[in-house]
C-alpha positions, 0 to 999 in steps of 0.5 A: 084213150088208146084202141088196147085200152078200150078193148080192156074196159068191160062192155057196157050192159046192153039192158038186160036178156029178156024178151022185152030188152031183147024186142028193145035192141031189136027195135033199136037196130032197126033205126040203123038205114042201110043199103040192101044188096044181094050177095051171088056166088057160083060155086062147081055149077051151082048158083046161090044168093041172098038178101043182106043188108049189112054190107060195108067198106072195112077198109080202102087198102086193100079195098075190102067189103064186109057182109054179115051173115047169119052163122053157118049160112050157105052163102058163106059156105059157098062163097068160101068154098068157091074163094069169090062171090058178088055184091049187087047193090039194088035199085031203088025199084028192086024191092021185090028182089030183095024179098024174093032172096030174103025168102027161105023158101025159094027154090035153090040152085039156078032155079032162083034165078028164073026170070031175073036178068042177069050176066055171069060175072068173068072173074067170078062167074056170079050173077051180076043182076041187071038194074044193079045200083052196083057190082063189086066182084070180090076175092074171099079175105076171110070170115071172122065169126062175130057174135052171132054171125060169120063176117063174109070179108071180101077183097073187092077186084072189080066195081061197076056204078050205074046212075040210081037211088039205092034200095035201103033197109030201115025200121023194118022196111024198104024205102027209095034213098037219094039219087046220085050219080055213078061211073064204071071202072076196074079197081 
């Protein structure tokens, strides 16, 4: 079957709009381990990150990143804003950073930032945070609304991979993942 073809089929019903069925597919969508990263962005002086969990590659040329955001998010309008931001993908041992970014009740602007270490980056001037698994400084590509989120694309200008487990998101939690060995270089 042809990509045009599927797109013509109707979508599957994904079990109903009630409570139960939508405590069912959140429970289900909790099954899927991903990478916790936290996305940073300057933008006029002002500093901004967040916790996401949903960054992927979408494509290899251009090298292009994909986060996903809760629609109307600040990050993304921030990020789009400014036209670049940062993806830092955590350590296994940055649980609480993760927290910490997640939480709507930290303070804003650089004040979030207090006590963590960190290096503005030179082409974005986000932070890159310390202890990072991974930096990816990214140009904005665009951000397509999908459903109930903005899909932040970015154009990936710069990586930087050091040696680590990575922080992963699954049922709910934190968890270690495996360790695996990384090198530095411009992209």
């Amino acid at each position: 079957m042809s990509v045009a073809a599927a797109r013509l089929r109707p979508a599957p019903r994904a079990g109903g709009t009630g409570p139960q069925s939508r405590k069912r597919r959140s429970r289900a969508l909790a099954q899927l381990a991903s990478p916790v990263s936290v996305l940073t962005v300057c933008h006029r002086g002002r500093l901004h990150g967040t916790t996401v969990s949903t960054v992927t590659a979408v494509s290899r040329e251009p090298l292009l990143l994909g986060a996903c955001l809760r629609a109307g998010s600040v990050f993304a309008e921030l990020a789009v804003a400014e036209g670049r931001f940062v993806v830092n993908v955590l350590d296994a041992g940055q649980g609480e950073l993760a927290r910490w970014f997640a939480d709507g009740s930290r303070p804003t602007g650089a004040e979030q930032f207090a006590g963590i270490a960190w290096e503005a980056d030179p082409y974005a001037s986000a932070p890159l945070i310390d202890g990072a698994l991974a930096h990816y400084t990214c140009r904005v590509f665009d951000t397509p609304r999908v459903g109930d989120h903005d899909v932040l694309l970015g154009q990936v200008t710069r990586t930087a991979v050091h040696d680590g487990a990575p922080l992963l998101s699954y049922a709910g939690g934190l968890f270690a993942g495996p360790h695996r060995k990384g090198n530095q270089h411009d992209v």
